[in-house]
N, CA, C and O atoms as a GROMACS GRO file, in nm:
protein
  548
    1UNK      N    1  -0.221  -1.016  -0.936
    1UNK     CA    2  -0.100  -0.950  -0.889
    1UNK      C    3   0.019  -1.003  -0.970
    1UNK      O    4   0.015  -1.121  -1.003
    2UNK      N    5   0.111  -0.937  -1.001
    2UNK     CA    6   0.220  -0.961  -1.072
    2UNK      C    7   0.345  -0.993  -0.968
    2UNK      O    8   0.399  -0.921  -0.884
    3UNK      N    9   0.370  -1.127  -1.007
    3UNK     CA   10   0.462  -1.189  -0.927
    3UNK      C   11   0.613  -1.166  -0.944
    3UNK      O   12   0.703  -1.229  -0.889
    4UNK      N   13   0.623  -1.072  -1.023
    4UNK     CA   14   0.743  -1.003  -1.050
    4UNK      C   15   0.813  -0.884  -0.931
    4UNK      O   16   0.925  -0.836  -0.915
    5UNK      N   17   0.698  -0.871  -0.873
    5UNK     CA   18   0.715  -0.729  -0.773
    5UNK      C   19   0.623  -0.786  -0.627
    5UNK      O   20   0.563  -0.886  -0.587
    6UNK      N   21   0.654  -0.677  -0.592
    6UNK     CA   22   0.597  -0.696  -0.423
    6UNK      C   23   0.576  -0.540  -0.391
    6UNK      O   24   0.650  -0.446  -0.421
    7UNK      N   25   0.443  -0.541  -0.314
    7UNK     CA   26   0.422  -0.351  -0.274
    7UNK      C   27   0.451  -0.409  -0.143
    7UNK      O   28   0.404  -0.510  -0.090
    8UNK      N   29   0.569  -0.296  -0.086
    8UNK     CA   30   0.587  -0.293   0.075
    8UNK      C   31   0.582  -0.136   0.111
    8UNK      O   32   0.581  -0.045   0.028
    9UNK      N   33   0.579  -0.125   0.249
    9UNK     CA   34   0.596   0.008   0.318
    9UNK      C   35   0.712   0.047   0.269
    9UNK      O   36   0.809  -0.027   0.248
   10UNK      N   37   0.705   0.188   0.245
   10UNK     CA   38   0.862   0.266   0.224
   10UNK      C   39   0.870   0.398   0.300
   10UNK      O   40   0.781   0.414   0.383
   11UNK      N   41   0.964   0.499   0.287
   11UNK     CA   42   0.953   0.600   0.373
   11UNK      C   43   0.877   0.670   0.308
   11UNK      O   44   0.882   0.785   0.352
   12UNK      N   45   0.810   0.660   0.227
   12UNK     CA   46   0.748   0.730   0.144
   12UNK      C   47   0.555   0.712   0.108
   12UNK      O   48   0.482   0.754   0.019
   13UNK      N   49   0.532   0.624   0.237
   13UNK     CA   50   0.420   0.535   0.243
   13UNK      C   51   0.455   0.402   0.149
   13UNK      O   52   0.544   0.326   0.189
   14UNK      N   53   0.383   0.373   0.021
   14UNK     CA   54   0.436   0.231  -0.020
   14UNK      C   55   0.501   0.228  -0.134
   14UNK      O   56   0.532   0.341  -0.172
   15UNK      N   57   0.537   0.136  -0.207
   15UNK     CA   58   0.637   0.143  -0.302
   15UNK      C   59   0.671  -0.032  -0.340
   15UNK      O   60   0.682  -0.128  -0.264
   16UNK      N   61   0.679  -0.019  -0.484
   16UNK     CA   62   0.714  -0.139  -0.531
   16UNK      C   63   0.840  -0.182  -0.538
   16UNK      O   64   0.919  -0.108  -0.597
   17UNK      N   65   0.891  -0.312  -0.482
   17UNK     CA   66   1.001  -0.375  -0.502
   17UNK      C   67   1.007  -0.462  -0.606
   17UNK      O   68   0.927  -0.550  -0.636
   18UNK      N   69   1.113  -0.428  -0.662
   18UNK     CA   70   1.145  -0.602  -0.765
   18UNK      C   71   1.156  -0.740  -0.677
   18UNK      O   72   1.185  -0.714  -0.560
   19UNK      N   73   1.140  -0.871  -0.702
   19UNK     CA   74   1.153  -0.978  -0.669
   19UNK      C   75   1.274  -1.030  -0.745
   19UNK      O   76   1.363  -1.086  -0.680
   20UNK      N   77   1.286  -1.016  -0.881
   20UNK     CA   78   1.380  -1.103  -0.963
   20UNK      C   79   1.451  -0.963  -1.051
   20UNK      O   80   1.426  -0.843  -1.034
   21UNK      N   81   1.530  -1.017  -1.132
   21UNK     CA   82   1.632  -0.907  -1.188
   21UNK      C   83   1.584  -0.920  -1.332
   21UNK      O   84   1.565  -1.014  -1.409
   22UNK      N   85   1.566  -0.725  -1.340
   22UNK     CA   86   1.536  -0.735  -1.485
   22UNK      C   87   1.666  -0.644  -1.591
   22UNK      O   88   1.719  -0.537  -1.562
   23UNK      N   89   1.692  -0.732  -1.720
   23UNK     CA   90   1.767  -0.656  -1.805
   23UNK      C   91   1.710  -0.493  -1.836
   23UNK      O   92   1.590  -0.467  -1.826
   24UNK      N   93   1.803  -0.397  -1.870
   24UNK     CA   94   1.734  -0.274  -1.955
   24UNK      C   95   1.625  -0.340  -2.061
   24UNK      O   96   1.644  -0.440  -2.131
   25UNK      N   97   1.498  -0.254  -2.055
   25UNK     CA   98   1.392  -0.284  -2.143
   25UNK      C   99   1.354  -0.372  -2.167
   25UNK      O  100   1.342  -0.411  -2.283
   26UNK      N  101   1.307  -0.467  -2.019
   26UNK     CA  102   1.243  -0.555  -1.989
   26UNK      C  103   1.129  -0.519  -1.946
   26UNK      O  104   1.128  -0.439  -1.853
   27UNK      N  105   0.988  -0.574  -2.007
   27UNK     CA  106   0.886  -0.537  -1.947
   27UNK      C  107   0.868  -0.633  -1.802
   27UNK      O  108   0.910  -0.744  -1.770
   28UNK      N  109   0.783  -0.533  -1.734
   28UNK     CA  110   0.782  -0.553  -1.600
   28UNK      C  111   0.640  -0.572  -1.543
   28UNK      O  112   0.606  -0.622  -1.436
   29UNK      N  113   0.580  -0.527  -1.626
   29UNK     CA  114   0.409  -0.585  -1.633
   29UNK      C  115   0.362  -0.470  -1.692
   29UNK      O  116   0.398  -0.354  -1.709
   30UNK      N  117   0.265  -0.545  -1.720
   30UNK     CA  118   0.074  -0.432  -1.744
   30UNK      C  119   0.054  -0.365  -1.681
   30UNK      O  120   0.085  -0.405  -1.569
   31UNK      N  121   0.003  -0.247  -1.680
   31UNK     CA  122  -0.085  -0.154  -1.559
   31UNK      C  123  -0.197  -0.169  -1.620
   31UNK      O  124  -0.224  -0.149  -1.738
   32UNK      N  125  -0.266  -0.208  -1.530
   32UNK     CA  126  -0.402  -0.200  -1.536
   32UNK      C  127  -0.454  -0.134  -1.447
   32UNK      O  128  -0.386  -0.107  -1.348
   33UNK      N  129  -0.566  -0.097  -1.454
   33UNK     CA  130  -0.661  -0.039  -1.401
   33UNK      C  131  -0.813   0.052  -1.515
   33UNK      O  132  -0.854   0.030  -1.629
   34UNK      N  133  -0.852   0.146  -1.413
   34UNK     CA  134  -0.988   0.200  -1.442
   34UNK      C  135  -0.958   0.312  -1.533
   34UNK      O  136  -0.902   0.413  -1.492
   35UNK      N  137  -0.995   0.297  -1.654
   35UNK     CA  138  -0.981   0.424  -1.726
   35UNK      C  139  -1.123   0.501  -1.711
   35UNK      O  140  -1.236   0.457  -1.691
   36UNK      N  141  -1.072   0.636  -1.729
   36UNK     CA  142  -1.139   0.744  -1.676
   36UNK      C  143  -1.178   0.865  -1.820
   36UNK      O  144  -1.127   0.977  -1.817
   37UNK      N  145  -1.246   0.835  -1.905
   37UNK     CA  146  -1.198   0.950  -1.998
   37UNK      C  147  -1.291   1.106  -1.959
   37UNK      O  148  -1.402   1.137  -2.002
   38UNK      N  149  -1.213   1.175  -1.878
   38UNK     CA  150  -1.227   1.309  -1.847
   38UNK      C  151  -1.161   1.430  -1.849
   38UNK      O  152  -1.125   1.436  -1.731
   39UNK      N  153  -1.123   1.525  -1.898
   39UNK     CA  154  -0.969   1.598  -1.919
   39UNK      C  155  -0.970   1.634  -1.802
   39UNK      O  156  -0.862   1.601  -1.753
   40UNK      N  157  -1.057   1.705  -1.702
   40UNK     CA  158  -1.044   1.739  -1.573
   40UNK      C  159  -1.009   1.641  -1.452
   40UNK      O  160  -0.963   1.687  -1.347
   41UNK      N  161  -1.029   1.520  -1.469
   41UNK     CA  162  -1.014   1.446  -1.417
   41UNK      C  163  -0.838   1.418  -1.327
   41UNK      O  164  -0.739   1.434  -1.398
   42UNK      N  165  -0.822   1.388  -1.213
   42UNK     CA  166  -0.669   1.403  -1.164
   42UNK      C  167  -0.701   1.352  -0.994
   42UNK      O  168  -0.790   1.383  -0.914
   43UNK      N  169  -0.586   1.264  -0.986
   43UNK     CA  170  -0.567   1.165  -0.835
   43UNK      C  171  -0.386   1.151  -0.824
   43UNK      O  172  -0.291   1.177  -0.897
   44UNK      N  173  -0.401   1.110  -0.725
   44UNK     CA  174  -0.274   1.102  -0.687
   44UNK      C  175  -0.186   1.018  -0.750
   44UNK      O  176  -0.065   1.032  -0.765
   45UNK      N  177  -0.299   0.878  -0.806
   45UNK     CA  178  -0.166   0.799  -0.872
   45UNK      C  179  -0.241   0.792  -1.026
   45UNK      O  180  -0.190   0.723  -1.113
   46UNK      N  181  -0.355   0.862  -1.050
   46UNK     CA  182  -0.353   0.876  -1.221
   46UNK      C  183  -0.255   0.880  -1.333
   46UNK      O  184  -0.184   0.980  -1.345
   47UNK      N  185  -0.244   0.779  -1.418
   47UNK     CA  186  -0.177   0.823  -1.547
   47UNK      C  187  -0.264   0.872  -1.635
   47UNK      O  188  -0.380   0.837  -1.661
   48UNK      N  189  -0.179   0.979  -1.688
   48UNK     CA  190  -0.235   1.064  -1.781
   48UNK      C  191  -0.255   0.940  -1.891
   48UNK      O  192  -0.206   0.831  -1.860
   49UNK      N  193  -0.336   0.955  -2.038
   49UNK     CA  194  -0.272   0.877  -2.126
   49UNK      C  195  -0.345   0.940  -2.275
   49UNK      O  196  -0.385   0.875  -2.371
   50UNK      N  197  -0.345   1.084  -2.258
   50UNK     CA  198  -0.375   1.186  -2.362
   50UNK      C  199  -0.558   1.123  -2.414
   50UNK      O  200  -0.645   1.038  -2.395
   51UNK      N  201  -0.520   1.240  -2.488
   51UNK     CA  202  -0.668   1.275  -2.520
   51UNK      C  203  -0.788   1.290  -2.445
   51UNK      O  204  -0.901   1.245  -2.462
   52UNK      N  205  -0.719   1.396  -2.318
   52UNK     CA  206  -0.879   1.341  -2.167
   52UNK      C  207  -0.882   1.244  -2.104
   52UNK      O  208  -0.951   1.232  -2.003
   53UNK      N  209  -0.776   1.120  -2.171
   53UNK     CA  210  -0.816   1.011  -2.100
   53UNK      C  211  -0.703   0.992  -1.975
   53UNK      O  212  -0.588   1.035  -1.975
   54UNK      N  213  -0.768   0.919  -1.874
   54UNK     CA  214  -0.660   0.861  -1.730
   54UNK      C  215  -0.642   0.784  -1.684
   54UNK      O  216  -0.728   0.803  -1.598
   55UNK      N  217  -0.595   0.684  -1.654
   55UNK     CA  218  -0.604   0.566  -1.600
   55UNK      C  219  -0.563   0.559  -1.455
   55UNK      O  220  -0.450   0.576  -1.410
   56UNK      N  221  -0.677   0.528  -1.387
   56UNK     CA  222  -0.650   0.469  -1.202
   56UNK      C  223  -0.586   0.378  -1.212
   56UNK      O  224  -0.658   0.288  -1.255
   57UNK      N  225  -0.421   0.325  -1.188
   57UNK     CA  226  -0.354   0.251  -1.178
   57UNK      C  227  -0.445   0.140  -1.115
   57UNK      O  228  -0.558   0.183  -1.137
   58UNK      N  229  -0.458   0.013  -1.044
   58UNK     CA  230  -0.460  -0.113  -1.020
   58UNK      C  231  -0.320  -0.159  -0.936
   58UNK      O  232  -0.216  -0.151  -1.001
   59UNK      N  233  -0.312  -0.201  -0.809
   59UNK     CA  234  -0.241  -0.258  -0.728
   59UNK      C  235  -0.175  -0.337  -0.830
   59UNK      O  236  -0.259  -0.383  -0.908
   60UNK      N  237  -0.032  -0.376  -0.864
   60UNK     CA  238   0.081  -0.304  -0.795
   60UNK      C  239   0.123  -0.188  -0.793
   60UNK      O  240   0.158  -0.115  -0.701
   61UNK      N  241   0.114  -0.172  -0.947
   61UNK     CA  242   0.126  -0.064  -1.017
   61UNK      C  243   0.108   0.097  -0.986
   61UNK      O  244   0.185   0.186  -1.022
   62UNK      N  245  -0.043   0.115  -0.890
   62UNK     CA  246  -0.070   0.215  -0.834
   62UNK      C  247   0.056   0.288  -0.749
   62UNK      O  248   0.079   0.408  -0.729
   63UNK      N  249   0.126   0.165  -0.707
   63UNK     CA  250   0.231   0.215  -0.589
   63UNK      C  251   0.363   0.244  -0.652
   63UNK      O  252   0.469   0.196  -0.612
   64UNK      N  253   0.350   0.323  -0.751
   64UNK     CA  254   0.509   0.380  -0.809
   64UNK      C  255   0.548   0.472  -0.781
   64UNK      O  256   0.457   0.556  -0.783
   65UNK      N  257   0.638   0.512  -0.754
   65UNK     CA  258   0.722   0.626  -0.668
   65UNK      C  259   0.758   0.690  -0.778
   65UNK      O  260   0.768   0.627  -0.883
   66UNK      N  261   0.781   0.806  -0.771
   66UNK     CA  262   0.909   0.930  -0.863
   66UNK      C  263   1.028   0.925  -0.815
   66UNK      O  264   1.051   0.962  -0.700
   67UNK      N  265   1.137   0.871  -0.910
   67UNK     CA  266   1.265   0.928  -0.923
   67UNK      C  267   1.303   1.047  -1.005
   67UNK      O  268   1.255   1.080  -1.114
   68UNK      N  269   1.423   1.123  -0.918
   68UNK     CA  270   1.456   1.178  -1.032
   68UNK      C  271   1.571   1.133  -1.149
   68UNK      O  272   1.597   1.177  -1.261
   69UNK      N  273   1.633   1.010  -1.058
   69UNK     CA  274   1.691   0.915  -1.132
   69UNK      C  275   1.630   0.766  -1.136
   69UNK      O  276   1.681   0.674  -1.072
   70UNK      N  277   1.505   0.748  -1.222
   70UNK     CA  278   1.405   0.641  -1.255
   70UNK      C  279   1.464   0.574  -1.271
   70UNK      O  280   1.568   0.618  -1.321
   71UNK      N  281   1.463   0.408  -1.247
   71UNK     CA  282   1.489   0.250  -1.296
   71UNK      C  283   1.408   0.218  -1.419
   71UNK      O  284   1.467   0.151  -1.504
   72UNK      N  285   1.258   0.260  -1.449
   72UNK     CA  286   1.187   0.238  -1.516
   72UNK      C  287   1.076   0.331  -1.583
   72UNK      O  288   1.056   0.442  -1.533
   73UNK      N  289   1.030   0.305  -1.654
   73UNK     CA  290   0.959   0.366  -1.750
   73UNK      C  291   0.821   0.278  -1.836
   73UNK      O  292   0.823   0.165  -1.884
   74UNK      N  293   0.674   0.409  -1.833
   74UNK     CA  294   0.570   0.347  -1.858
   74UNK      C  295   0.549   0.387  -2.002
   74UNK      O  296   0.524   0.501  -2.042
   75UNK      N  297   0.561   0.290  -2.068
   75UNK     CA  298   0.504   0.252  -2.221
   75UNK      C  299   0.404   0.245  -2.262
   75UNK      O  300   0.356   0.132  -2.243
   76UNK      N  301   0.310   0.341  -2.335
   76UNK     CA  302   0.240   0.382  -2.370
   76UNK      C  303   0.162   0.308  -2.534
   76UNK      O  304   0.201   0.351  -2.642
   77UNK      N  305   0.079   0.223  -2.529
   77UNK     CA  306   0.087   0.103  -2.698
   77UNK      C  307  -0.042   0.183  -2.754
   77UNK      O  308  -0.117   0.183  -2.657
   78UNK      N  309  -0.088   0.230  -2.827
   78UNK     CA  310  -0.254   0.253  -2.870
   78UNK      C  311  -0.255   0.204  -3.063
   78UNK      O  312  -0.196   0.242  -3.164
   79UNK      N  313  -0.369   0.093  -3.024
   79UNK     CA  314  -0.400   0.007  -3.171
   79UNK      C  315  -0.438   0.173  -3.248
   79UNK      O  316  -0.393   0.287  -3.241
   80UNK      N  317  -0.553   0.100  -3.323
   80UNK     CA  318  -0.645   0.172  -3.410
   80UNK      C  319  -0.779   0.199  -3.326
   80UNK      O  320  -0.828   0.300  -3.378
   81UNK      N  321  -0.834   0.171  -3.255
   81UNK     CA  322  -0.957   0.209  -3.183
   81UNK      C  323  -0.912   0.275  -3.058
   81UNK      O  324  -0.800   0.284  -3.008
   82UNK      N  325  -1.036   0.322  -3.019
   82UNK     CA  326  -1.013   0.407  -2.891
   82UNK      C  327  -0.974   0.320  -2.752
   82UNK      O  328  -0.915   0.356  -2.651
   83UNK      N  329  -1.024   0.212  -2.786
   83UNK     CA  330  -1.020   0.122  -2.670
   83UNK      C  331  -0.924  -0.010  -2.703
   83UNK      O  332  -0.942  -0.124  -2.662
   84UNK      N  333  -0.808   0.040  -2.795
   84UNK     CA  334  -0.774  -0.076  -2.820
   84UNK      C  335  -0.616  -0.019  -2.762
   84UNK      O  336  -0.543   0.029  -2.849
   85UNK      N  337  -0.581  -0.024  -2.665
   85UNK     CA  338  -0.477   0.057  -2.588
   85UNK      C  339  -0.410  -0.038  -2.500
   85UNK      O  340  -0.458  -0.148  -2.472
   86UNK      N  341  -0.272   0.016  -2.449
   86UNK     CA  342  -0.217  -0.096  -2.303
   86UNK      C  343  -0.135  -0.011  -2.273
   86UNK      O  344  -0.106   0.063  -2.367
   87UNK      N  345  -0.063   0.019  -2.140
   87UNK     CA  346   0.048   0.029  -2.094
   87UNK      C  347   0.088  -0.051  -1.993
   87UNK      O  348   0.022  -0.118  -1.913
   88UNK      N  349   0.227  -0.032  -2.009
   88UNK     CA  350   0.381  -0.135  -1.961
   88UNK      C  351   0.432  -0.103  -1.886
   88UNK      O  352   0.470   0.005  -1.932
   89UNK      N  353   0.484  -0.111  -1.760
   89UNK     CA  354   0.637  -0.122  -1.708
   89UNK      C  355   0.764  -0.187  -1.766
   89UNK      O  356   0.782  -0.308  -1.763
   90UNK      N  357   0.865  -0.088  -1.826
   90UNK     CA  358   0.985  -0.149  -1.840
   90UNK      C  359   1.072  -0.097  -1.798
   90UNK      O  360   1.063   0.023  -1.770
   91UNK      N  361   1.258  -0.211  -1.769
   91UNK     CA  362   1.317  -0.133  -1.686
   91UNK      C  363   1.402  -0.053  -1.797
   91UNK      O  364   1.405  -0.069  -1.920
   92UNK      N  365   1.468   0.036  -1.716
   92UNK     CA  366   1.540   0.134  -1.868
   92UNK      C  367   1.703   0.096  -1.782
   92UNK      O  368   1.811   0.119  -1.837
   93UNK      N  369   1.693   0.046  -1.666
   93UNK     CA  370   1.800  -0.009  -1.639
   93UNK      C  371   1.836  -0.141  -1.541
   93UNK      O  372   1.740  -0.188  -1.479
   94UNK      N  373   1.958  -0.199  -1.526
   94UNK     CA  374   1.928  -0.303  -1.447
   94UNK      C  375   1.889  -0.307  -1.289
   94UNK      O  376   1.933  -0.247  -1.191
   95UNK      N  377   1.799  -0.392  -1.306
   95UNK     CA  378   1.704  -0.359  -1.206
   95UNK      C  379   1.725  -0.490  -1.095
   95UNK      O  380   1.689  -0.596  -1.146
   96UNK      N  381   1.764  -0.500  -0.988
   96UNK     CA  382   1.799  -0.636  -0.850
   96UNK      C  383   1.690  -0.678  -0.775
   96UNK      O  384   1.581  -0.628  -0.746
   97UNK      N  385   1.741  -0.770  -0.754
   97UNK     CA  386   1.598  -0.856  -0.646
   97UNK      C  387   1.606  -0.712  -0.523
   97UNK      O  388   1.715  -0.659  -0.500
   98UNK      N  389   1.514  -0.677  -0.474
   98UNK     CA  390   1.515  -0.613  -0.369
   98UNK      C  391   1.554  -0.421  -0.397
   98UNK      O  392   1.577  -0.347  -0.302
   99UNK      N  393   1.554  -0.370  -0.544
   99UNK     CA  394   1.558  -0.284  -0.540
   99UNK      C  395   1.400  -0.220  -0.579
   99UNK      O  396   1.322  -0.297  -0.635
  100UNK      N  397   1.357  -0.083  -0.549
  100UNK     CA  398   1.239  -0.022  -0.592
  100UNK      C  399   1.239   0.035  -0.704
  100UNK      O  400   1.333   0.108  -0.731
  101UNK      N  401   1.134   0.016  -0.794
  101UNK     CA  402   1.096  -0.003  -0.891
  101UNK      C  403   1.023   0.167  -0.908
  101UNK      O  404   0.909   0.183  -0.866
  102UNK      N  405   1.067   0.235  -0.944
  102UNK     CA  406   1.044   0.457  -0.992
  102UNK      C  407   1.033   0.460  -1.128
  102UNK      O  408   1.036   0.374  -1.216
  103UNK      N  409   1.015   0.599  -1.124
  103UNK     CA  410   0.954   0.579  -1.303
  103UNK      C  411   0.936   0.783  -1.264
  103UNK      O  412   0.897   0.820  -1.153
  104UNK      N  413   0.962   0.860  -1.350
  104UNK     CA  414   1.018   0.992  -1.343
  104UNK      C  415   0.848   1.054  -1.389
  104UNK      O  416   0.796   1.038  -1.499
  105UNK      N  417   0.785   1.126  -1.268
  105UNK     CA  418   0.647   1.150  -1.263
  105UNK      C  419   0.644   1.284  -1.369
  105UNK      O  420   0.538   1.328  -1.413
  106UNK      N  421   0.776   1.340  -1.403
  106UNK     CA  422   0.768   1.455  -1.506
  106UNK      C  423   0.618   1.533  -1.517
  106UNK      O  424   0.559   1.554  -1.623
  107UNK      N  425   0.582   1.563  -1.407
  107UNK     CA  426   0.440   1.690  -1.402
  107UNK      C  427   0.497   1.792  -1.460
  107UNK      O  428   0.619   1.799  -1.475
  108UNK      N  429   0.391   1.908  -1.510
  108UNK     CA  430   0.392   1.998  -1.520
  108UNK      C  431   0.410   2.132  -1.482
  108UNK      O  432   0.299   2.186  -1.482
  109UNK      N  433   0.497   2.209  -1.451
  109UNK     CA  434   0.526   2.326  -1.324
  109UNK      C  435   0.411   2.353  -1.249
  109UNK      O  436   0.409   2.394  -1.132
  110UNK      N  437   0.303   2.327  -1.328
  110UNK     CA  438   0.190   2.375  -1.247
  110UNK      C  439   0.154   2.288  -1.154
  110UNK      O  440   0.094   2.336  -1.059
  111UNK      N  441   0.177   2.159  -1.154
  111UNK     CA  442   0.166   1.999  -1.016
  111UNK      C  443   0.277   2.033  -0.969
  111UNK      O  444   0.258   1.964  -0.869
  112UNK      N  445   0.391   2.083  -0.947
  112UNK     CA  446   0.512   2.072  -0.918
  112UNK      C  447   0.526   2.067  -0.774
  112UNK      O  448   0.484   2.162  -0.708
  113UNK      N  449   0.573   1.982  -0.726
  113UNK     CA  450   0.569   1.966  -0.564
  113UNK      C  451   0.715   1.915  -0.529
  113UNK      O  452   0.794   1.883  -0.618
  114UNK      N  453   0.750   1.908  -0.379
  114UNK     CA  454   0.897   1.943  -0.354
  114UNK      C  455   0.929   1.781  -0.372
  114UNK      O  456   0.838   1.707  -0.334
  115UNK      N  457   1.032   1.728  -0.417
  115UNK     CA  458   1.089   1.609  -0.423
  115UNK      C  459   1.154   1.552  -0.279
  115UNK      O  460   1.223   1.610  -0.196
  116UNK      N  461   1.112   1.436  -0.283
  116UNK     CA  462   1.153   1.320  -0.172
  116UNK      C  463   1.262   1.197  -0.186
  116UNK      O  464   1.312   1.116  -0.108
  117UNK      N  465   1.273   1.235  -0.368
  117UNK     CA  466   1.357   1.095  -0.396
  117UNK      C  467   1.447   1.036  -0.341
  117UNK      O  468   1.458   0.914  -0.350
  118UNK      N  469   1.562   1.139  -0.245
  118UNK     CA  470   1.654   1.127  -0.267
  118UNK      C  471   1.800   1.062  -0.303
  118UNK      O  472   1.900   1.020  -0.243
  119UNK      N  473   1.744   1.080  -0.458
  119UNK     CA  474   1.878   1.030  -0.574
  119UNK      C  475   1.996   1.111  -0.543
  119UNK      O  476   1.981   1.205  -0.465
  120UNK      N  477   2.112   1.087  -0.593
  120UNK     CA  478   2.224   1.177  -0.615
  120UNK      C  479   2.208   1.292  -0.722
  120UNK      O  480   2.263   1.402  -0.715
  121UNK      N  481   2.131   1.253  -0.813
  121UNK     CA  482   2.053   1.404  -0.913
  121UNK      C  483   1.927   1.446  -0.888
  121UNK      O  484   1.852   1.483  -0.978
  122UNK      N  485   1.898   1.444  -0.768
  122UNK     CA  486   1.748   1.494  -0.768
  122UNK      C  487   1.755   1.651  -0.783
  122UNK      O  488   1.835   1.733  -0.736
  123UNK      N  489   1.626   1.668  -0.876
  123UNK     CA  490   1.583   1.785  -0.924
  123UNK      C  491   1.521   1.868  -0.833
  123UNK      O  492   1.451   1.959  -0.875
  124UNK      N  493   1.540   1.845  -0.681
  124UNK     CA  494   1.432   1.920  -0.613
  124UNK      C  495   1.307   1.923  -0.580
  124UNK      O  496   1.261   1.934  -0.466
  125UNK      N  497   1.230   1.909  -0.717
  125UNK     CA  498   1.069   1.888  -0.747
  125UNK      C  499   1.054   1.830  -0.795
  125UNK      O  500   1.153   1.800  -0.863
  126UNK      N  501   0.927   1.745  -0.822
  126UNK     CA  502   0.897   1.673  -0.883
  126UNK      C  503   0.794   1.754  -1.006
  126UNK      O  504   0.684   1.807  -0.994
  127UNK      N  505   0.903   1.734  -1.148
  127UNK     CA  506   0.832   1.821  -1.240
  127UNK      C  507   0.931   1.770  -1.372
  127UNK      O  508   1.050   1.738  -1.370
  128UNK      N  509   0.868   1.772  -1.449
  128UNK     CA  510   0.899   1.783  -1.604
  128UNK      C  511   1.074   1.813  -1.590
  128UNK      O  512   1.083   1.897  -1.500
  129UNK      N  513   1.190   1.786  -1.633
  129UNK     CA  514   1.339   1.844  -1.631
  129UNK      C  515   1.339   1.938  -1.704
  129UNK      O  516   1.439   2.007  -1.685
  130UNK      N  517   1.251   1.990  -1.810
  130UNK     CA  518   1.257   2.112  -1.918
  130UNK      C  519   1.223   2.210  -1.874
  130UNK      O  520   1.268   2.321  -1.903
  131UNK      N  521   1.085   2.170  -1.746
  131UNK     CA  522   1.037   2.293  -1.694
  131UNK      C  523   1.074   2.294  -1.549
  131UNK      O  524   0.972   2.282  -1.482
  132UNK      N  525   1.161   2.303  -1.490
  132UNK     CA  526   1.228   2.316  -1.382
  132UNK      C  527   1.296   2.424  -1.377
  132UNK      O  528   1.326   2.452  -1.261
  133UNK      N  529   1.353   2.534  -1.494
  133UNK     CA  530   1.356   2.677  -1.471
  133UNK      C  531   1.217   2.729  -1.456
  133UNK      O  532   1.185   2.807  -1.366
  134UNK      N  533   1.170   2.702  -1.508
  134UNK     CA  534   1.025   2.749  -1.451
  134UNK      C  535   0.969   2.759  -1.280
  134UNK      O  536   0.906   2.860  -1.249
  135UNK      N  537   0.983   2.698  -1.219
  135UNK     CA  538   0.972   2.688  -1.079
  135UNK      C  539   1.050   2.814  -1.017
  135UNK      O  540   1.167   2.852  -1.022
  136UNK      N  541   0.922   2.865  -0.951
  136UNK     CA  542   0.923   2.990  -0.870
  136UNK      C  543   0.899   2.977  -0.728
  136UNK      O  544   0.781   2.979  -0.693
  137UNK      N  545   1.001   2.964  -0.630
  137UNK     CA  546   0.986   2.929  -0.526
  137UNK      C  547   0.933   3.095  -0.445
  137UNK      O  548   0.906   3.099  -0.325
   0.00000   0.00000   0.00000
């Protein structure tokens, strides 16, 4: 477990808190978990991470919420081999002991489901910002 964060209840079921304060583009840990290489493949807290492949997040990590105004952002590293890969949590802004830790789920119109964030810019849905004229209620 990464002692940087804490998963607690939120209104939203669970959700990661910061413990300590991070600068913009501070990494915030590893995600780890179970990679999956299937293109059909899809769960609730899957990251995509191209080419068919997905990764089942791993506690803490699993528990990241969508903003539509995100604190953070997942970094994407791939070596030269197929398996020679990582992704990151970093913050893209300053981030406080005790605030929750989002990251902008940008789906596709076709996942597009109604948004809960509520930020002062929330988009409504949770979907891609390019394809949000797209959404046909």
């Amino acid at each position: 477990m990464n002692g940087n964060v804490i998963v607690k209840p939120s209104p939203l079921g669970h959700a990661i808190f910061s413990l300590t304060r991070f600068d913009p583009a501070a990494q915030i840990g590893e995600i780890t978990g179970r990679l999956i290489e299937d293109p059909d493949y899809g769960s609730e807290y899957c990251i995509e991470c191209g080419e068919g492949r997905s990764l089942e997040p791993a506690a803490p990590f699993r528990f990241l919420n969508h903003s539509c105004e995100p604190n953070c952002e997942v970094i994407f590293w791939e070596g030269e081999s197929t398996r020679d890969w990582e992704l990151c949590l970093h913050s893209i802004k300053v981030i406080e002991p005790g605030d929750e830790l989002t990251i902008d789920y940008a789906w596709p119109v076709s996942n597009a489901i109604p948004c809960r964030c509520r930020s002062p810019r929330c988009r409504g849905w949770i979907v891609a910002e390019e394809e949000l004229p797209l959404i046909q209620v």
